[in-house]
C-alpha positions in Angstrom: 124.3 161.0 -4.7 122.0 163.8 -4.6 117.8 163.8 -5.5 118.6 164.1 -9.2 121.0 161.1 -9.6 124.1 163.7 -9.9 127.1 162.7 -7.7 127.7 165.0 -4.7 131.6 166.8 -4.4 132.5 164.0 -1.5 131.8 161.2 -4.3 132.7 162.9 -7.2 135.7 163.3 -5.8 136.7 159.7 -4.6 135.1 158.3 -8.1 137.6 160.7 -10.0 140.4 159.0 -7.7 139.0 155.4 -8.4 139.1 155.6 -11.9 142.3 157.6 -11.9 144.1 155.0 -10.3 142.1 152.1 -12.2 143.6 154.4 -15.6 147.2 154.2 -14.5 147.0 150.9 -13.7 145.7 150.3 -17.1 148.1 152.1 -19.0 151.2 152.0 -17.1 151.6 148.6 -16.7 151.4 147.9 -20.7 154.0 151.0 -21.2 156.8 149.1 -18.2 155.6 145.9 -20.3 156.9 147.4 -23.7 160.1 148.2 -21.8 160.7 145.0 -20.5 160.2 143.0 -23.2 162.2 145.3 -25.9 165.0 145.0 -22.8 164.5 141.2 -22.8 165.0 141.4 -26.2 168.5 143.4 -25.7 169.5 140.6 -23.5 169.1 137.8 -25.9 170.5 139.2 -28.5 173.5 140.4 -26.9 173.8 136.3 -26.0 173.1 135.1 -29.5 175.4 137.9 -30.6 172.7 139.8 -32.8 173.8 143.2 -32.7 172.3 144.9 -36.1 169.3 145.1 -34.1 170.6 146.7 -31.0 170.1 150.1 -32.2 166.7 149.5 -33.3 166.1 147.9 -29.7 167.1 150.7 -27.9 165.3 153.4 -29.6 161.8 151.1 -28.3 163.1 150.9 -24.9 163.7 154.9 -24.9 160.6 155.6 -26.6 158.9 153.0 -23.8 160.4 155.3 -20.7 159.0 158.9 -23.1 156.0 157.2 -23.1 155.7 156.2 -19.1 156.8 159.5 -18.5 154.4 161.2 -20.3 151.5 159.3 -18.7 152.8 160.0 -15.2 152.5 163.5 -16.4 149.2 163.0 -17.9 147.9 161.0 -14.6 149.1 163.6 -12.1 147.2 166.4 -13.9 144.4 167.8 -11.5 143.1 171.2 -13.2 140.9 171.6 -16.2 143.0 173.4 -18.9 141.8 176.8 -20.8 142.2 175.2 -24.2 140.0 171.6 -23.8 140.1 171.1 -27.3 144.0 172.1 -27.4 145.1 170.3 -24.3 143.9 167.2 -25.5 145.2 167.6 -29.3 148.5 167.8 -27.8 148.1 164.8 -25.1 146.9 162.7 -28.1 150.1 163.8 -30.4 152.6 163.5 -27.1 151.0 159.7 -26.4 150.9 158.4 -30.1 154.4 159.4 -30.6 156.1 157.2 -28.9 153.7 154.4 -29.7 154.4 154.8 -33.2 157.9 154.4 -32.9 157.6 151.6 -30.8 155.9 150.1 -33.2 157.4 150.7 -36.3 160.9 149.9 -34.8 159.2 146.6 -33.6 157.5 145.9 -36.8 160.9 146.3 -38.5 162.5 144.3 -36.4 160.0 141.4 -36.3 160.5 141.4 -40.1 164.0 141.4 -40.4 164.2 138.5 -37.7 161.1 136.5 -39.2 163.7 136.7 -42.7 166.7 136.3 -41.1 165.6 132.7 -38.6 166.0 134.9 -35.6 163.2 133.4 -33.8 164.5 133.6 -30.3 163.3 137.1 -29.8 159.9 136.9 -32.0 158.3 135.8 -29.2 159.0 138.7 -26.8 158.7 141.8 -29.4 155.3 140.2 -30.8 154.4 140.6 -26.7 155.8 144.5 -26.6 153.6 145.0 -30.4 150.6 143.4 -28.3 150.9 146.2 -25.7 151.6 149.3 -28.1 148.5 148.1 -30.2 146.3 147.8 -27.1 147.3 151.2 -25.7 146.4 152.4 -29.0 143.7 151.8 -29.5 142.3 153.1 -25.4 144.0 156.7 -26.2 141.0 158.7 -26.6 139.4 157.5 -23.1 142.1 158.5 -21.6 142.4 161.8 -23.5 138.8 162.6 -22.4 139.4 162.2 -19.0 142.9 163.7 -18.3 141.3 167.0 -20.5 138.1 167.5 -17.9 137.8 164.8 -15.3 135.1 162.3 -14.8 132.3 164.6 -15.0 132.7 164.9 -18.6 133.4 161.3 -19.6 131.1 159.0 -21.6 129.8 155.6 -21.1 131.4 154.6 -24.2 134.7 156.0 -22.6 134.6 154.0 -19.5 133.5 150.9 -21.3 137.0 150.9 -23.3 138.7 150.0 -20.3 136.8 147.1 -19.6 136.8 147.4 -15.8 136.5 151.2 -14.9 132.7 150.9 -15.3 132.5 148.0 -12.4 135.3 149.7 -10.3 132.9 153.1 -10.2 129.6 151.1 -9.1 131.9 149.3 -6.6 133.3 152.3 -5.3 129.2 153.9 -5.0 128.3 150.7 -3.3 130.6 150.3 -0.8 129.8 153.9 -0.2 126.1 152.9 0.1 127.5 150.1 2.3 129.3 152.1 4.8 126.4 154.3 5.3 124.4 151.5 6.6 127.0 150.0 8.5 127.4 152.3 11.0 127.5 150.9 14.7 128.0 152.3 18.1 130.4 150.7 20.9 131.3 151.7 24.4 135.3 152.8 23.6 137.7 154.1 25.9 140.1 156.8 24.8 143.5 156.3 26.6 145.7 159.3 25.8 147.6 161.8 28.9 147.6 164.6 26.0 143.9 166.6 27.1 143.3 168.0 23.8 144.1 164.9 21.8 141.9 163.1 24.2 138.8 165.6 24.4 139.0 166.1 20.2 139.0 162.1 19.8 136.3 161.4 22.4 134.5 164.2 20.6 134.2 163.1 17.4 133.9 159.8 18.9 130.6 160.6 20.1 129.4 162.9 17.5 129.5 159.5 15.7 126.7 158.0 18.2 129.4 156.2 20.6 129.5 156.0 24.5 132.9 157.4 25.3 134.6 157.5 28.0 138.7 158.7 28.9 141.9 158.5 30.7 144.9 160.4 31.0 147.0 157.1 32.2 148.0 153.7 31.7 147.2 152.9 35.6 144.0 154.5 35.5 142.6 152.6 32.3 143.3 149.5 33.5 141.3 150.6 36.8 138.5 151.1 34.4 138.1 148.0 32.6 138.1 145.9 35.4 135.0 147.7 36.4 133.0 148.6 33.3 133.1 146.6 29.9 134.0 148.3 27.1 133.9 147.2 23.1 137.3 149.0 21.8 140.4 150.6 23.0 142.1 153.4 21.4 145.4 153.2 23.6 148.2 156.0 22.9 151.8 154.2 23.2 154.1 157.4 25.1 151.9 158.2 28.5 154.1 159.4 31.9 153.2 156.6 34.0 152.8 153.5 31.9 153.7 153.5 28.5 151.3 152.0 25.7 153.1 149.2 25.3 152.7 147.8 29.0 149.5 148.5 29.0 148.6 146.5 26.3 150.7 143.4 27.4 148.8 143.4 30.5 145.8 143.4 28.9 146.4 140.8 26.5 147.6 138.7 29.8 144.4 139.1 31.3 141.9 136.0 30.5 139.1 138.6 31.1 140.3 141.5 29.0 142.7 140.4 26.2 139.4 139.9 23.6 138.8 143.4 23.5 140.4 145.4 20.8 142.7 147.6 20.3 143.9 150.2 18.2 147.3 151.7 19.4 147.9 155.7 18.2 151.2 157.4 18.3 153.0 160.1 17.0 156.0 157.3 16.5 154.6 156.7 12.9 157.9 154.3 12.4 158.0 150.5 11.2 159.0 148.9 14.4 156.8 150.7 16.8 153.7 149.8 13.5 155.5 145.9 14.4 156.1 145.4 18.1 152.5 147.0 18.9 150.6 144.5 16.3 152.8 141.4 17.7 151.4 142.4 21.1 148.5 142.2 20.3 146.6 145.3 18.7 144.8 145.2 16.2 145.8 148.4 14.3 147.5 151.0 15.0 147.2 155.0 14.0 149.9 157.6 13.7 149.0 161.7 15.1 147.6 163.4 13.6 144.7 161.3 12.2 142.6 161.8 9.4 139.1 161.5 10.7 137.5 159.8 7.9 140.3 156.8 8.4 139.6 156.6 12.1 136.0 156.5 11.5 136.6 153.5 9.4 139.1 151.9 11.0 137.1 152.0 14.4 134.5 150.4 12.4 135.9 148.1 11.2 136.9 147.1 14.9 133.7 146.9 16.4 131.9 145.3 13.4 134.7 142.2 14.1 134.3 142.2 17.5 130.6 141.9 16.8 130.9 139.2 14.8 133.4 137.4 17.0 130.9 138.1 20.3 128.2 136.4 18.2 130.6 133.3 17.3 131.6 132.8 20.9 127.7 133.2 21.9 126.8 130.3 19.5 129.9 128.1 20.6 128.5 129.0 24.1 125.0 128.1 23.0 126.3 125.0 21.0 128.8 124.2 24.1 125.4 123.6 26.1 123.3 121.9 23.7 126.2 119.4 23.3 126.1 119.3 27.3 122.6 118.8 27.1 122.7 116.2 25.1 125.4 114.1 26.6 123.4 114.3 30.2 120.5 113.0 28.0 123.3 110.4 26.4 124.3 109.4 30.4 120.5 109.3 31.4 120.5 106.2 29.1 123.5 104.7 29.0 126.7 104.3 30.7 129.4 107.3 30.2 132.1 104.6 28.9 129.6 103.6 26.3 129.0 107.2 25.6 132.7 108.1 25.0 132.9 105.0 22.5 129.6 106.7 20.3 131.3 110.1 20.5 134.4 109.3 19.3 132.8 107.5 16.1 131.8 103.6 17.5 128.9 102.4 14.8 128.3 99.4 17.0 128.8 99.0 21.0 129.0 95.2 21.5 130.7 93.7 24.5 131.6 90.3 26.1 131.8 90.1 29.5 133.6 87.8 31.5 132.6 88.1 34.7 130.0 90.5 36.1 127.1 90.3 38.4 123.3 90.8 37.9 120.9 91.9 40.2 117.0 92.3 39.8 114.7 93.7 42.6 111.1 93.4 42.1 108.3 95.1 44.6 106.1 92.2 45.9 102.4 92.5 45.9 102.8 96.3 44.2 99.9 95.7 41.9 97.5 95.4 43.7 98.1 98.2 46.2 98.9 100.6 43.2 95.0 99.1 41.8 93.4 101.3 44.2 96.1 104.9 43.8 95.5 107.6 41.7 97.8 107.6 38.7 99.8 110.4 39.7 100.3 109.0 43.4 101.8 105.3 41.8 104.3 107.7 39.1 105.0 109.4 42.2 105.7 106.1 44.6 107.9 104.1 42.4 109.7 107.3 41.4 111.3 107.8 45.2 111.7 104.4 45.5 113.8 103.9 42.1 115.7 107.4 42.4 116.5 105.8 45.8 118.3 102.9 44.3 119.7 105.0 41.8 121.8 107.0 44.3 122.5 103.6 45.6 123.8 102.5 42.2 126.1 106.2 42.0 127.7 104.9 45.6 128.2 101.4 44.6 129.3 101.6 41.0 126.5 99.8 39.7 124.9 100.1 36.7 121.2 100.6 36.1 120.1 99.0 33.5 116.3 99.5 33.5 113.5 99.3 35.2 110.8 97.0 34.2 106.9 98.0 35.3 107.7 97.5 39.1 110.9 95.7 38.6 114.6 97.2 39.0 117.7 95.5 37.0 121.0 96.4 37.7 124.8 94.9 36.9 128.5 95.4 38.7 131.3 94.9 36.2 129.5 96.2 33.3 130.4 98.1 31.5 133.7 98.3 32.4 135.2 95.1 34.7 135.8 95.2 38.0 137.4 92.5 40.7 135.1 93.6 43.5 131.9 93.0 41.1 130.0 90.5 43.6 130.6 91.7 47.1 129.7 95.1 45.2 126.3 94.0 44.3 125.8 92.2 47.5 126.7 95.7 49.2 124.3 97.2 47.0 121.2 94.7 48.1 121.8 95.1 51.4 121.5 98.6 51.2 118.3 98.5 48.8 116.6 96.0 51.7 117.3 98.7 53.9 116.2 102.4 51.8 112.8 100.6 51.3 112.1 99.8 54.8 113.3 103.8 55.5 110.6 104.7 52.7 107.6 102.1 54.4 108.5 103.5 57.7 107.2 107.1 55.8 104.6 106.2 53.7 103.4 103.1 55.4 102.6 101.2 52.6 102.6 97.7 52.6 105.4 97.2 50.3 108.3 94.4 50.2 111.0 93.9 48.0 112.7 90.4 46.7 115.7 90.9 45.2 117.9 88.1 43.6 121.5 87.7 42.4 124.0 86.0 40.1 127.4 86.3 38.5 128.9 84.7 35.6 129.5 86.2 31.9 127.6 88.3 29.6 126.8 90.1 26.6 126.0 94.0 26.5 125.9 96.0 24.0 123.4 98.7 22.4 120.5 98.2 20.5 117.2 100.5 18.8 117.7 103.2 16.3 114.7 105.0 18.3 114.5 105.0 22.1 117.6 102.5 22.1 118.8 101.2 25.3 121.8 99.9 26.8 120.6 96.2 27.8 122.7 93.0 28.7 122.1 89.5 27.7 122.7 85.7 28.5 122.6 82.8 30.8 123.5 85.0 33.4 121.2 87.3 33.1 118.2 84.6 32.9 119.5 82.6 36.4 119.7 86.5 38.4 116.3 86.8 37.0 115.1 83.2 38.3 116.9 84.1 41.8 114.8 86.7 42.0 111.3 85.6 41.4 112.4 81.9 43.1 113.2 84.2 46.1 111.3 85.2 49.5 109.7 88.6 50.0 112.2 91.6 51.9 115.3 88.5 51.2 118.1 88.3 49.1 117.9 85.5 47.0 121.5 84.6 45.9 123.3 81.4 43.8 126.3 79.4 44.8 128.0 80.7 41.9 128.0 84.0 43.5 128.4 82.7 46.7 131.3 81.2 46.0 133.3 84.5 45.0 131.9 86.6 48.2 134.2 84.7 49.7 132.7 84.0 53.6 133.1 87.9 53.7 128.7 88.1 53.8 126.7 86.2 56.5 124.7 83.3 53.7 122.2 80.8 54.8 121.9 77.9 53.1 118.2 77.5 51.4 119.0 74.0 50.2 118.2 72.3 46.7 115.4 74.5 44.5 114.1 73.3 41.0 115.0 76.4 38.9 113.0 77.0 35.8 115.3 76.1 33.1 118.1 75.5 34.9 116.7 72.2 36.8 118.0 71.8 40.8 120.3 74.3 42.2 122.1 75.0 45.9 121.0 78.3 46.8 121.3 80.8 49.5 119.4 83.6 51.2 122.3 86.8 51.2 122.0 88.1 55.6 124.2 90.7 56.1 128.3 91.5 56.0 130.5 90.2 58.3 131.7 92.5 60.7 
């Protein structure tokens, strides 16, 4: 379109195409409907054994092919006649003609039929009468155009076809479209004929893309395992490795068979269109190509592969938000209990029948932590509880919290486990032992009294904000009363749990306690393993 709103020739052009194809599509199709129905017609009544109206019949249909052949004619013509006014005189007469006898053979007929109870074919001419009156009645729109083109043909014209107006401002938008579309790509031309190859990688770059070619099959494969490239024009008959296997071993390699392809050929036949796409490409071009369609067509190409880098970037970026957030999820709580909320679980609530329950707490820590600077106590009970967490990884314990200067943990929870207790006592033992390692460093006057028991439990989930894994029960209360009815740097076990290590640890017998809540109890103070 140029400054004063006139089409240019390159538009003019493909608008007078649109709209000639949009005016045979909306003529011809009601001229092969007259035929068919006025032969449907023929049909029935050669069953129902009508036959006064078979003359009558097949005067419509020929009138019907006249009539097709007569548009075809008027469609196809491309020149502007001497005699306008003349031309189209004679196109008008030439059209009408075999309208009119298509419908007054069909009116006649209709009548007759209507009279004579012969309503089996009513239906079908009152269709063909439908299609001559409609064609009718768009004759001078198409008169107007056939005689000088688009250039001379009114609004009112268009609007009579009741489509050809919106198929002309498509046609000028997706031409607005395309010029804004335009993108660049790194492509490499793959083609062992020189002036093919220079004349495509030529108007490849005139276009504003990075280019770069090959003669071979052998040698293009060299290439892209070196550089990255967006597209792939890849010509199928080359002396040393034919299209075909090059393309197969692309789409075999994992870190090339994304890129795109657009085979070309001079074997513009079906099955080489068909084995090439079933490989793989993703279109294909016969020699010689018409530039305009190659513009498009590698366009098209890298505006997909665009699109598909930028999905598999945010499937990427999603991949490791979702990774993200199930480290968070295990940070929290345990990775069986996180499987069982991923795959849908609106409640995590478990019985356990046997596990044990261990609590350490640092004896005396308030105090020394009254006279540390904040960031030097964060910093202190952060070694010494990331310490018992690696503890936890070796032993298959789980952490359940921490509580001010306090540590909880349980074996057998979530998921059970036979070796729960000598687990846990493994895992005291070795918690005795990291904190001495960390006094000998810091020399701080820290101890640690840890206690244990087993026996059942509940565990489960609970909190919409800041929720926490967390286990409950009688259990849970006695390991907590072995632990602060314990000794400073001891392990403070009961003779439930000494009972299932089995004279595997060295115990020593502390003799009757009054437990809070639980009244007198046998406990024992956990030494070492046996050797």
């Amino acid at each position: 379109m140029n400054a004063s709103g006139i089409p240019d020739e390159t538009e003019a052009r493909r608008l007078s195409i649109a709209l000639r194809a949009h005016l045979r599509q909306e003529f011809v199709a009601p001229a092969a409907a007259i035929v068919g129905f006025a032969e449907i017609a023929l049909e029935e009544i050669e069953r129902l054994g009508l036959q006064d109206y078979r003359n009558d019949l097949e005067r419509i249909v020929n009138a019907g092919f006249s009539l097709q052949e007569r548009l075809d004619d008027a469609l196809s013509q491309t020149g502007i006649p001497d005699d306008i006014d003349g031309y189209r005189a004679q196109l008008r007469h030439d059209l009408r003609t075999p309208i009119n006898a298509v419908k007054g053979y069909g009116e006649m007929i209709v009548e007759d039929a209507a009279d004579s109870g012969h309503d089996a074919i009513l239906s079908d001419l009152k269709r063909l009468l439908d299609a001559a009156n409609g064609m009718l009645t768009r004759i001078d729109a198409l008169v107007v155009f056939t005689g000088q083109g688009m250039a001379a043909m009114p609004e009112t014209a268009t609007d009579s076809f009741g489509g050809a107006s919106r198929v002309i401002d498509a046609i000028r938008g997706a031409e607005r479209h395309s010029a804004l579309s335009d993108i660049s790509g790194r492509i490499l031309v793959v083609d062992d004929n020189d002036s093919n190859r220079d004349l495509v990688a030529r108007r490849l770059a005139r276009d504003g893309h990075a280019v770069e070619t090959t003669g071979g099959g052998a040698e293009a494969l060299s290439l892209l395992e070196d550089r990255d490239f967006d597209l792939i024009l890849l010509d199928i008959l080359m002396p040393d490795m034919s299209g075909y296997e090059v393309l197969a071993r692309l789409k075999a390699d994992p870190a090339m068979h994304e890129i795109p392809v657009i085979m070309i050929s001079a074997l513009d036949e079906v099955d080489s269109i068909v084995r090439c796409i079933e490989a793989g490409a993703v279109d294909y071009m016969p020699k010689p190509f018409e530039p305009a369609l190659l513009r498009a067509r590698i366009r098209a190409c890298l505006e997909n592969k665009l699109f598909r880098d930028r999905e598999r970037a945010m499937i990427e970026e999603i991949r490791k938000a979702k990774e993200q957030n199930e480290a968070l999820l295990l940070s929290i709580l345990p990775k069986a209990v996180v499987e069982r909320i991923n795959d849908g679980a609106s409640m995590v609530a478990d019985h356990i029948p046997e596990a044990t329950i261990l609590f350490a707490d640092l004896v005396d820590f308030t105090p020394f932590a009254g006279n540390m600077a904040a960031a030097d106590v964060v910093g202190f009970l952060n070694r010494i509880f990331s310490a018992f967490d690696r503890l936890a990884d070796r032993f298959g314990a789980e952490k359940i919290k921490t509580i001010g200067d306090a540590y909880m943990l349980a074996v057998g929870i979530p998921e059970p486990r036979e070796d729960h207790a000598e687990a846990a006592a493994r895992m005291a033992l070795a918690m005795i032992e990291a904190l001495e390692d960390l006094k000998a460093e810091s020399k701080a006057p820290i101890r640690l009294r840890i206690g244990l028991h087993a026996g059942p439990a509940i565990a489960g989930v609970i909190g919409e904000r800041k929720f926490a894994y967390d286990i409950w029960g009688a259990t849970v209360n006695l390991a907590s009363r072995m632990e602060s009815h314990g000794a400073p740097d001891r392990i403070h076990i009961s003779k439930a749990l000494a009972r299932r290590l089995d004279g595997k640890f060295v115990l020593t017998p502390r003799g009757p306690i009054e437990v809070k809540g639980a009244g007198l109890m046998e406990t024992y103070f956990l030494d070492g393993e046996r050797t």
